[in-house]
C-alpha positions as CSV (number, residue, x, y, z in Angstrom):
1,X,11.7,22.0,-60.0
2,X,15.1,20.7,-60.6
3,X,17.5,20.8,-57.3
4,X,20.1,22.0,-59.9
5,X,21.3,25.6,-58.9
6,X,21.9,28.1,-62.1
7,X,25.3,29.0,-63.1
8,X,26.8,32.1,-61.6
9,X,26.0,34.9,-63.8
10,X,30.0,35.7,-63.9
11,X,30.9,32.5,-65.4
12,X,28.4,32.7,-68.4
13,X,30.1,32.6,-71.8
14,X,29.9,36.0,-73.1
15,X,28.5,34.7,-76.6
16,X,27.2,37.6,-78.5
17,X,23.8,38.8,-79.1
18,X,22.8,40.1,-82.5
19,X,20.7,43.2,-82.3
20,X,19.5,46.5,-83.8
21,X,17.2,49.0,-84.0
22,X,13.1,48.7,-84.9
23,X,13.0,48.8,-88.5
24,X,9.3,49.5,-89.8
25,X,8.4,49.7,-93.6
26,X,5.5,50.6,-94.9
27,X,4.7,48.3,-97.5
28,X,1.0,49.1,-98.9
29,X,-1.1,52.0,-98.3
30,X,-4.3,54.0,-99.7
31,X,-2.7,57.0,-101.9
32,X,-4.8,60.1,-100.2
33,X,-5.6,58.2,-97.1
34,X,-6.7,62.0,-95.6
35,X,-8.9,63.3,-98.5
36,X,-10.6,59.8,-99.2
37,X,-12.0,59.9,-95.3
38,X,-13.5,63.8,-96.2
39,X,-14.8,62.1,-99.6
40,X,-16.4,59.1,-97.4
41,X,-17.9,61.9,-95.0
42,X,-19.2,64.2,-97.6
43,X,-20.9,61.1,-99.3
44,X,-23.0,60.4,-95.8
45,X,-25.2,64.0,-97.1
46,X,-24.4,63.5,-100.5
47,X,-26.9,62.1,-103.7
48,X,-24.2,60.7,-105.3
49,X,-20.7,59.2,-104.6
50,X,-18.0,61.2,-103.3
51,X,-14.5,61.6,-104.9
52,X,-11.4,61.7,-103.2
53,X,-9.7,64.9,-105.8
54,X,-13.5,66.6,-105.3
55,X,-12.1,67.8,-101.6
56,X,-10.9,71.6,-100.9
57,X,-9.3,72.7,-98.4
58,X,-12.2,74.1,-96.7
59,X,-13.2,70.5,-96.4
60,X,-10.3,69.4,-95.3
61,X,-10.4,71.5,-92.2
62,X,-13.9,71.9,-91.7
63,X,-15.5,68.4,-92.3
64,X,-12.1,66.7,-90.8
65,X,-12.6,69.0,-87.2
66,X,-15.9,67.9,-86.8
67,X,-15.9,64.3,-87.9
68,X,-12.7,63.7,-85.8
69,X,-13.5,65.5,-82.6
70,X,-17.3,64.1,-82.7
71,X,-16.6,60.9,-82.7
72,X,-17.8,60.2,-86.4
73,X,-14.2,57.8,-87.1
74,X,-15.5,55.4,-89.5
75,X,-14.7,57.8,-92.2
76,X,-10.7,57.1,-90.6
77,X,-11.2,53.4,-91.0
78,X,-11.5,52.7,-94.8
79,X,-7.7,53.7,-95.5
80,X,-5.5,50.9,-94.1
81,X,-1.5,50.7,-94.1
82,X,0.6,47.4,-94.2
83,X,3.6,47.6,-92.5
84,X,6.4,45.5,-92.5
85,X,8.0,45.3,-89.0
86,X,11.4,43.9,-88.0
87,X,13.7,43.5,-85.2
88,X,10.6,43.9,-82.8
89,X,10.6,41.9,-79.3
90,X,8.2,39.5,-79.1
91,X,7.3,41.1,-75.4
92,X,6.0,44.3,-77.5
93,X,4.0,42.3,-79.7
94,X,2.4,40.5,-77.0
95,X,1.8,43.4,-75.2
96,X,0.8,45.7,-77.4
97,X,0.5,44.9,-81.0
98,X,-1.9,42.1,-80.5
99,X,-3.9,43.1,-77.2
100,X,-6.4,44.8,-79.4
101,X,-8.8,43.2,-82.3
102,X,-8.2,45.2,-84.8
103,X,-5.1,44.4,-87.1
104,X,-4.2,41.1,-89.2
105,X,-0.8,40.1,-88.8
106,X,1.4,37.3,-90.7
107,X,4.3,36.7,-87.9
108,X,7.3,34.6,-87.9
109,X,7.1,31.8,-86.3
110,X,9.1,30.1,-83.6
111,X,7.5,27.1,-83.5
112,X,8.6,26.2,-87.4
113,X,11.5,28.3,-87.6
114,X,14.2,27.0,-86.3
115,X,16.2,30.6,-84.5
116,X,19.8,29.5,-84.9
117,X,21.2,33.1,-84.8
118,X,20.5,34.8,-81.3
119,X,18.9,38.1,-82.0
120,X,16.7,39.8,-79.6
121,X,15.7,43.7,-78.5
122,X,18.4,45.5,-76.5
123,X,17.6,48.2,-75.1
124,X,19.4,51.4,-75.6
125,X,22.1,51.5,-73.4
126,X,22.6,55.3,-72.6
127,X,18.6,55.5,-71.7
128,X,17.8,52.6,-70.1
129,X,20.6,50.7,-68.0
130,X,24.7,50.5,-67.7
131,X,27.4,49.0,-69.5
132,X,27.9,46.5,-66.6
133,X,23.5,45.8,-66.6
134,X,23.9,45.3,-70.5
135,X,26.2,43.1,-70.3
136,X,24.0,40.9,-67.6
137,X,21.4,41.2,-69.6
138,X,23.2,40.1,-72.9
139,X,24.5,37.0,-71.3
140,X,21.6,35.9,-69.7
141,X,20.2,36.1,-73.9
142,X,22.9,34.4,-74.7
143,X,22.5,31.5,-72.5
144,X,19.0,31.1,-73.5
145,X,19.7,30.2,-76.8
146,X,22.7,28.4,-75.8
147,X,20.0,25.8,-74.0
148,X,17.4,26.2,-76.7
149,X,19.8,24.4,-78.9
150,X,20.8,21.8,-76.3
151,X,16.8,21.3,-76.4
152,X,16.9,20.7,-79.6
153,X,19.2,18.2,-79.6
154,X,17.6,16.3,-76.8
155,X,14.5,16.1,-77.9
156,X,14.8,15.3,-81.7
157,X,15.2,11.4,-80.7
158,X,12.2,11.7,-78.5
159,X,9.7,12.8,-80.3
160,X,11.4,10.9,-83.5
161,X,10.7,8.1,-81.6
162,X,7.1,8.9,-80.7
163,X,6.3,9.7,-84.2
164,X,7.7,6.7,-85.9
165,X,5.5,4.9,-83.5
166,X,2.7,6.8,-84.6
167,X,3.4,6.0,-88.2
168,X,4.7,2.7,-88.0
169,X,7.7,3.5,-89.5
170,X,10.4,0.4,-89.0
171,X,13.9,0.0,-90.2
172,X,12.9,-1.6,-93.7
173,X,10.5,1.4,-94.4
174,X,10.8,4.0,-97.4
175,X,13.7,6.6,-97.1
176,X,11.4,9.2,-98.0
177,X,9.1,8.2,-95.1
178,X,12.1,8.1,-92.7
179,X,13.2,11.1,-94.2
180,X,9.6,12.8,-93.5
181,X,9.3,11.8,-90.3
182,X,13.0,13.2,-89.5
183,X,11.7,16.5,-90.5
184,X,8.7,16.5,-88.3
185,X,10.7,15.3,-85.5
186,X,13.1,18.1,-86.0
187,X,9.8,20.9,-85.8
188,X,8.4,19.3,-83.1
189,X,11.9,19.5,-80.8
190,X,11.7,23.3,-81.6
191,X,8.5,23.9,-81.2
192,X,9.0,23.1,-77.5
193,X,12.7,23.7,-77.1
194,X,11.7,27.4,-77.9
195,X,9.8,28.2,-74.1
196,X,13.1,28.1,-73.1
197,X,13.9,31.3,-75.6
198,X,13.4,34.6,-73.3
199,X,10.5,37.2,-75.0
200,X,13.0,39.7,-76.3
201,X,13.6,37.4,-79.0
202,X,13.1,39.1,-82.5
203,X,10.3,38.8,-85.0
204,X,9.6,39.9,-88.2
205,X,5.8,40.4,-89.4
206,X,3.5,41.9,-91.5
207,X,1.0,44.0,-90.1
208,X,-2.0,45.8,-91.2
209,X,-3.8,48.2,-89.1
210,X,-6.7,50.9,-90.2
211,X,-6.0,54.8,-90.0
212,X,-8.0,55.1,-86.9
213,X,-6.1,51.9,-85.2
214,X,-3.0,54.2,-85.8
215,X,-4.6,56.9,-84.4
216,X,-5.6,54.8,-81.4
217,X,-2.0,53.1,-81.0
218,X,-0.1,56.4,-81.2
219,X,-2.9,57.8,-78.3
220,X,-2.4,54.6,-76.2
221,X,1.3,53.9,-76.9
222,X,2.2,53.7,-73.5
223,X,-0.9,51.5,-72.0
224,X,1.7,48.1,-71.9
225,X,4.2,46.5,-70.4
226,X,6.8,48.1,-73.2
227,X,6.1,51.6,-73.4
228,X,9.8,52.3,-74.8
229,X,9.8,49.9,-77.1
230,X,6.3,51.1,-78.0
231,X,6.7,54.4,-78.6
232,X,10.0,53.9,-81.0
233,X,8.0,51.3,-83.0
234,X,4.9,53.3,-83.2
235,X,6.7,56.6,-83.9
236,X,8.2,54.9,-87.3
237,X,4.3,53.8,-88.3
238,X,3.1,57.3,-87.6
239,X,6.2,59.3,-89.5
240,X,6.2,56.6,-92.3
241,X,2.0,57.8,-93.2
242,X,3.3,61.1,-92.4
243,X,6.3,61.0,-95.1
244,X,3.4,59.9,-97.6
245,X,0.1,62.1,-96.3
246,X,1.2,64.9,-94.1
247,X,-2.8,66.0,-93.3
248,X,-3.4,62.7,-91.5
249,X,-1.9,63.4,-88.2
250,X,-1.6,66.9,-88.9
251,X,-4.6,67.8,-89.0
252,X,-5.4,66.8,-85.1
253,X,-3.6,67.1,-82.0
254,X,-3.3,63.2,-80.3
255,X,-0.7,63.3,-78.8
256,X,0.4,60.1,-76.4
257,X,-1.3,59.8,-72.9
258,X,0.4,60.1,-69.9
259,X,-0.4,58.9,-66.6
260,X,-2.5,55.9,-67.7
261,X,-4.8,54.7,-64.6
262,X,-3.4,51.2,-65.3
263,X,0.0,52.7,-63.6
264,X,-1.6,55.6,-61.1
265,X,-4.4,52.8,-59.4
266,X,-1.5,50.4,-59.6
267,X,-0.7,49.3,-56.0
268,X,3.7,50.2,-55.7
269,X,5.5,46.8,-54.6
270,X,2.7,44.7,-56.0
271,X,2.8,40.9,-54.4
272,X,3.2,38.8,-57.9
273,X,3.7,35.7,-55.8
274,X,0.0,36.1,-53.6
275,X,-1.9,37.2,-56.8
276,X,-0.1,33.8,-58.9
277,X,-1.4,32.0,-55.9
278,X,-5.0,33.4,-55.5
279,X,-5.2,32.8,-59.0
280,X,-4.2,29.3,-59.2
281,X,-6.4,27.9,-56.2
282,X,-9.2,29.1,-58.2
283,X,-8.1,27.2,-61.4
284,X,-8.4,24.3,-58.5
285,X,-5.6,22.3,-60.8
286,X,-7.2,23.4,-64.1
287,X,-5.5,24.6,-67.0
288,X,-8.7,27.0,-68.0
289,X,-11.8,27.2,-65.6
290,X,-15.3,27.9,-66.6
291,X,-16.0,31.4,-64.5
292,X,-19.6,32.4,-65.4
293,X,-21.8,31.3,-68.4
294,X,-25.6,31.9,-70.3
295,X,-27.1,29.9,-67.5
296,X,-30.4,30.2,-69.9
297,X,-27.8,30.3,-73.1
298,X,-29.0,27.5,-75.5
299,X,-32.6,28.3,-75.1
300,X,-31.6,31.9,-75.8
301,X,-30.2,30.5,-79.0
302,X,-33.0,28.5,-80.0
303,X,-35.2,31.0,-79.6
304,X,-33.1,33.2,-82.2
305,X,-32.9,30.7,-84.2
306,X,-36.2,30.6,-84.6
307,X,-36.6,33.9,-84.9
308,X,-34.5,34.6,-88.2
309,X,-36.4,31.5,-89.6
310,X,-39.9,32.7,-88.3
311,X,-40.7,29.7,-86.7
312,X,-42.9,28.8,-84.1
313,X,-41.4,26.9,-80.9
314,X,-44.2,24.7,-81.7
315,X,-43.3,24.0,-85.2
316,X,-39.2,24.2,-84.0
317,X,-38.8,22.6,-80.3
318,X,-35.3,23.9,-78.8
319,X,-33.6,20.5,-79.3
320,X,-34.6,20.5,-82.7
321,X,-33.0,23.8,-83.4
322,X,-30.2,23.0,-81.6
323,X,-29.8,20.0,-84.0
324,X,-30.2,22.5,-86.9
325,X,-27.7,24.9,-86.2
326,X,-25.0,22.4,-84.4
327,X,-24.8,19.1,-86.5
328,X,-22.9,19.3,-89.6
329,X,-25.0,16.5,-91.4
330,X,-27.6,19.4,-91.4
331,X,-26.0,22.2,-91.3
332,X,-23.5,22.8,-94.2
333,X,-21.8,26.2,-92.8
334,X,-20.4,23.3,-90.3
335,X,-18.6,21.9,-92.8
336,X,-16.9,24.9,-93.9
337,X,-13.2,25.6,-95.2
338,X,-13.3,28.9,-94.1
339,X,-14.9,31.0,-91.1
340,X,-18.4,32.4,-92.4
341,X,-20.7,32.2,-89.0
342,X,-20.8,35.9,-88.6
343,X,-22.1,35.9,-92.2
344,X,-24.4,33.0,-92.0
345,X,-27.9,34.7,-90.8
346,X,-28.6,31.6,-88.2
347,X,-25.6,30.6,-87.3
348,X,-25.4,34.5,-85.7
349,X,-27.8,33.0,-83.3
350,X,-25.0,31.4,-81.9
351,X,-23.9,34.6,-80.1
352,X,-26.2,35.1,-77.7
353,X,-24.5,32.4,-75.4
354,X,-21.1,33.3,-73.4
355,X,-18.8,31.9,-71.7
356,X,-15.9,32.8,-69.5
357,X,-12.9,31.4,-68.4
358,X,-10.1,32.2,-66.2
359,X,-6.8,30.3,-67.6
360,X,-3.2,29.9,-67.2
361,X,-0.7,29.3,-70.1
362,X,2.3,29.8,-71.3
363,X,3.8,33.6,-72.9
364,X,4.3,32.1,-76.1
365,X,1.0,29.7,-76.2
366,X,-1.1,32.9,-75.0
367,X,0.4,34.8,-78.2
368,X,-1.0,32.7,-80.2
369,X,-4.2,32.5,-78.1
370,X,-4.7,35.9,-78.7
371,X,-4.6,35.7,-82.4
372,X,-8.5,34.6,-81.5
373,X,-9.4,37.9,-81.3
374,X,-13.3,37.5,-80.9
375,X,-12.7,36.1,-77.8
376,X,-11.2,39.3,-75.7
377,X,-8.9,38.4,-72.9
378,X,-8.2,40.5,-69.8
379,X,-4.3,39.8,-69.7
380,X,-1.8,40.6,-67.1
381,X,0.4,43.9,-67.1
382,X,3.5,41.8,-66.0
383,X,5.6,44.4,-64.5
384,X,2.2,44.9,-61.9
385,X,2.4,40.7,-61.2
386,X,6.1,39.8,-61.1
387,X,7.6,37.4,-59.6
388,X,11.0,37.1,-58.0
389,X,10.2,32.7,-58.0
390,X,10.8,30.9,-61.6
391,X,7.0,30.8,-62.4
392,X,6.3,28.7,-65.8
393,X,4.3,25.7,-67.4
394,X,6.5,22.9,-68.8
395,X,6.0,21.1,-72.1
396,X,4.5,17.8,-72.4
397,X,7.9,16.5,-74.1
398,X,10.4,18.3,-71.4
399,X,8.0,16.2,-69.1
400,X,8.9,12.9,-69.9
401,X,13.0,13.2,-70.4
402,X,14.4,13.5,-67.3
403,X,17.5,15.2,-69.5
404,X,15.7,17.8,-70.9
405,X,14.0,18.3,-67.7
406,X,17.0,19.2,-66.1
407,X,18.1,21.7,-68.5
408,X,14.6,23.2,-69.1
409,X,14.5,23.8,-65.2
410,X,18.3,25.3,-65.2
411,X,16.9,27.7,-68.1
412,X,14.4,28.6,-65.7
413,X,16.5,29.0,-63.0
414,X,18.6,31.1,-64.8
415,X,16.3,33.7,-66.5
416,X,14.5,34.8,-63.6
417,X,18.1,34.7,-61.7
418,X,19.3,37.5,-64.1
419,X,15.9,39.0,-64.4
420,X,16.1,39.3,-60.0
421,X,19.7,40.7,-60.4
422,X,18.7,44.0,-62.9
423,X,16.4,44.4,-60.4
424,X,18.4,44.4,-57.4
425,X,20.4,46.7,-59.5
426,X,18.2,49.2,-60.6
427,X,17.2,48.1,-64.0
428,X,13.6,49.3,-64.5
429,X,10.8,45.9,-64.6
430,X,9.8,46.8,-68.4
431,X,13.8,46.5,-69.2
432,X,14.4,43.4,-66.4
433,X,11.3,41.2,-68.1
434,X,12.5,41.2,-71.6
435,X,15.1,38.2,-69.9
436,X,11.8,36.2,-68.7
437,X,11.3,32.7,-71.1
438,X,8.4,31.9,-73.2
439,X,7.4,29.8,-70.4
440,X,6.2,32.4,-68.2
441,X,2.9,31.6,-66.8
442,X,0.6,34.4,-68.0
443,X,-3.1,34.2,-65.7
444,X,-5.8,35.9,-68.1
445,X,-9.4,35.7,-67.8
446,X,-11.6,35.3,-71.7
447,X,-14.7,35.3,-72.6
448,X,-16.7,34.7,-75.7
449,X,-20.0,34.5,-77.3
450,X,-20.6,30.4,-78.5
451,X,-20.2,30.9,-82.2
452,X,-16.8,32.5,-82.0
453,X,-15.7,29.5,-79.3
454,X,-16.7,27.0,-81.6
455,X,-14.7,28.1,-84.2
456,X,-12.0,28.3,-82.1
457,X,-12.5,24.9,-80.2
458,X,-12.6,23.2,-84.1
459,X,-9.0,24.9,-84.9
460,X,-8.0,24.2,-81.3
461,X,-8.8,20.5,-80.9
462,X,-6.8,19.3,-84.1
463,X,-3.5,17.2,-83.1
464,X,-1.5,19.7,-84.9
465,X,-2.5,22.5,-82.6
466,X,-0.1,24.0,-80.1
467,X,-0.5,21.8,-77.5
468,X,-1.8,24.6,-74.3
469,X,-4.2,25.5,-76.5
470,X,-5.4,21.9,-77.1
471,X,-5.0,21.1,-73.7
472,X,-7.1,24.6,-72.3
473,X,-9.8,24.0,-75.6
474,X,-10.8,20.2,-74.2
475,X,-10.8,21.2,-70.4
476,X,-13.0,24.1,-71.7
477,X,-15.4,21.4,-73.9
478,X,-15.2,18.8,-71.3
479,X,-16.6,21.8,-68.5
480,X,-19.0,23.1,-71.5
481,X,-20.6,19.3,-71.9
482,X,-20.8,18.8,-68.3
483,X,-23.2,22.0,-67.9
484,X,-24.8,21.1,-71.6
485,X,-24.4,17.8,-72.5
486,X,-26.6,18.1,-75.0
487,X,-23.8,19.9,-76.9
488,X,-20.9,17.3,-76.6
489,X,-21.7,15.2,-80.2
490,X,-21.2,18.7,-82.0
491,X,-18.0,20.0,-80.8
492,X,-14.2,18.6,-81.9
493,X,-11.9,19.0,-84.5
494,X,-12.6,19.1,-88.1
495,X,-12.2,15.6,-88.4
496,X,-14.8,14.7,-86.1
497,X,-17.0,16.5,-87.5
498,X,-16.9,15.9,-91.0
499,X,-16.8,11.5,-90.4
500,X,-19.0,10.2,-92.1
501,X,-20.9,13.3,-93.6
502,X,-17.9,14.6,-96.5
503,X,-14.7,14.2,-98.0
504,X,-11.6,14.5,-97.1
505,X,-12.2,13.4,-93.7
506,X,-9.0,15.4,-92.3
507,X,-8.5,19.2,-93.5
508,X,-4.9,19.2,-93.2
509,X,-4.2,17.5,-96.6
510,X,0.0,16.6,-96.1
511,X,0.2,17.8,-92.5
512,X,-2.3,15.2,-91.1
513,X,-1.3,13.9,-88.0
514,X,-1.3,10.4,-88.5
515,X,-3.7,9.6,-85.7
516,X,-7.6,8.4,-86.6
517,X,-9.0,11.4,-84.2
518,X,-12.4,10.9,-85.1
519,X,-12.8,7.2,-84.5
520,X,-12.9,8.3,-80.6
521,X,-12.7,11.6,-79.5
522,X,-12.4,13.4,-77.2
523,X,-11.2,10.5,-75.2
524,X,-8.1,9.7,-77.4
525,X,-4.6,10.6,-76.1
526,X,-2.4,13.3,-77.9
527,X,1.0,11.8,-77.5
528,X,3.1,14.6,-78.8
């Protein structure tokens, strides 16, 4: 930590900070959402295929009642809606949006972006807090942009520097290559000035959910750490299918739950600071911990293996099957542009192996963790595990500029400062964290079955991933290999695993990194 003190919240410029209300859009949806789910019923006990005009109204209330109410909700799940979502905190979306598997999403992101107007969720003042609270919580907003730019600006040269290094570039070389690696420079200072950005920053998305997902988020609305902000969003969702199709929410009573257990078992004045430190002596200096795994795991997949070949173990020893499913010389699904192993009848052999981790990352590196949505996470309520102490993880590129260092920690310093002051005000936690930095350390525990980890270890080990995830994915491989070393000259980025064996070497066509991965990982070093 820096021994710099922050700035007194009095003497903060009062630069303003654009806001407004949720806006939600719905963009794409099935024309009788209610009837086509009464058609899909009727066709489970029907000879032929059901239309959706063929439904009365006796089916309507009839069939509906008693495939609702009995659990039968698949016929809810074929009509989905798209909504287009804006002026959303990125604290909600965390939180809420994505702490499920069942949506796709297209979000905007921070990390190409670059957020030069500060907009962020406010919320409304006559519910929630004072005019003198507002205008605490406004400035301390305002201030975090004021030092994301002054990131920005630091960095640039830095990791200019590293990359023209990286790419040889001198003073005699092209303009256009000068020019590219100017532009890289400039995302890459972003990318990591924006932990410094608090999580009530703005987004704008796309997001697709299934009719019984919408049921499910208006039942559970308030199971998060932004149950206001919830409930406005979600209300919009709901009334927008409402304006369109009446009969699907009309037709049952779920309304919102109240008095989650999450809040009644919760233990009033929880100790953030002793659960942070539990937590982190059992990381023992890890970034992500193996917790448990398929002690018998690899076996297990041989043996399936085997099985949806009908092979003998004779005819298939385990380290031959291994081999079979694993190395991409043999087995073209490896190879693959796109994500097919739940498809693939052996690779689904892969999922009879787990593994679990306990790690710590950053708020806005777990949002994008989370996007891996076959690999569940138990995450943190953080208005149960606050802390009054600046608690966050610092970017490899803050690191090593002792400049940048000192405003990063100031940034800190003076996020959590305002977020203590609402507090010792009043202000409610789910208002007060909204101020909290994309830094925040968020402690989760993951698990996940092997196919859907190696996916995400070949996305996550690439030079041009975020770089917690990269640094969590190779801890994870390195633990993974020392348990199974058998397993360590199948796992790394794409690269890696298509040397030698196919063209193009490197999947990331213009975006390559510049760096010869394959010739020696994982024991090359990612420099920025």
């Amino acid at each position: 930590m820096s021994s710099l003190m922050p700035l007194p919240l009095s003497a903060w410029p009062p630069d303003p900070i654009e806001s407004a209300a949720p806006r939600v859009t719905l963009r794409n949806a099935f024309s009788h959402p209610y009837d086509s789910a009464i058609a899909a019923a009727r066709t489970c006990y029907a000879p032929r295929l059901i239309q959706p005009e063929e439904i009365t109204e006796k089916q309507r209330v009839n069939i509906g009642a008693a495939t609702f109410y009995s659990g039968h909700h698949t016929v809810y799940q074929h009509a989905h809606f798209e909504f287009g979502l804006e002026n959303i905190s990125r604290q909600f979306v965390w939180a809420f949006l994505h702490a499920h598997p069942f949506y796709n999403s297209e979000q905007q992101s921070q990390r190409y972006v670059r957020l030069d107007r500060a907009q962020a969720y406010i919320p409304p003042e006559e519910a929630y807090f004072r005019a003198p609270e507002r205008a605490i919580y406004e400035r301390a907003a305002a201030r975090a942009w004021t030092h994301y730019r002054e990131l920005s600006r630091v960095l640039e040269p830095e990791a200019n520097r590293i990359l023209s290094d990286i790419w040889h570039i001198g003073p005699m070389s092209h303009p256009r290559r000068l020019e590219k690696i100017k532009a890289a420079a400039g995302k890459r200072s972003i990318e990591v000035a924006r932990y410094v950005l608090p999580v009530a920053a703005f987004t704008t998305m796309v997001h697709t959910v299934s009719g019984i997902v919408l049921h499910r988020l208006w039942r559970m609305q308030g199971a998060c750490d932004t149950p206001s902000e919830s409930r406005m969003v979600i209300a919009q969702m709901v009334r927008r299918v409402h304006e369109m199709d009446p009969q699907f929410f009309d037709r049952f009573e779920t309304q919102p739950l109240e008095d989650l257990p999450e809040w009644t078992l919760a233990k009033k004045g929880s100790d953030g600071e002793s659960f942070a430190a539990e937590f982190d002596a059992q990381l023992a200096g890890r970034m992500s911990k193996l917790a448990d795994y398929s002690a018998n795991g690899l076996k297990v997949v041989a043996g399936a293996y085997r099985a949806v070949l009908g092979l003998t173990e004779k005819e298939c020893p385990d380290n031959g099957a291994i081999d079979r499913l694993l190395n991409p010389a043999h087995n073209i699904y490896r190879r693959e542009w796109i994500n097919i192993g739940v498809h693939a009848p052996i690779m689904r052999a892969l999922q009879h192996a787990n593994f679990t981790f306990a790690k710590k990352i950053s708020h806005t590196a777990d949002s994008q963790d989370q996007r891996h949505r076959m690999i569940p996470g138990s995450r943190p309520l953080l208005t149960l595990a606050d802390t009054r102490t600046p608690d966050y993880i610092t970017p490899m590129l803050i690191r090593g500029n002792q400049r940048a260092r000192e405003i990063y920690d100031t940034a800190m310093a003076e996020a959590w400062a305002a977020k203590n002051e609402l507090l010792d005000r009043g202000v409610s936690l789910e208002i007060a964290l909204y101020l909290l930095p994309n830094a925040k350390a968020i402690r989760l525990v993951e698990s996940g079955s092997l196919l859907h980890l190696l996916h995400k270890w070949t996305m996550r080990t690439c030079f041009n991933a975020q770089e917690e995830i990269y640094q969590a994915s190779m801890e994870e491989i390195e633990q993974l290999c020392g348990i199974f070393p058998q397993l360590a000259p199948y796992i790394g980025p794409p690269c890696f695993l298509r040397a030698g064996i196919t063209t193009p070497i490197c999947t990331e066509g213009s975006h390559f990194c510049g760096v010869k991965v394959w010739q020696d990982f994982p024991n090359i070093q990612r420099r920025v």
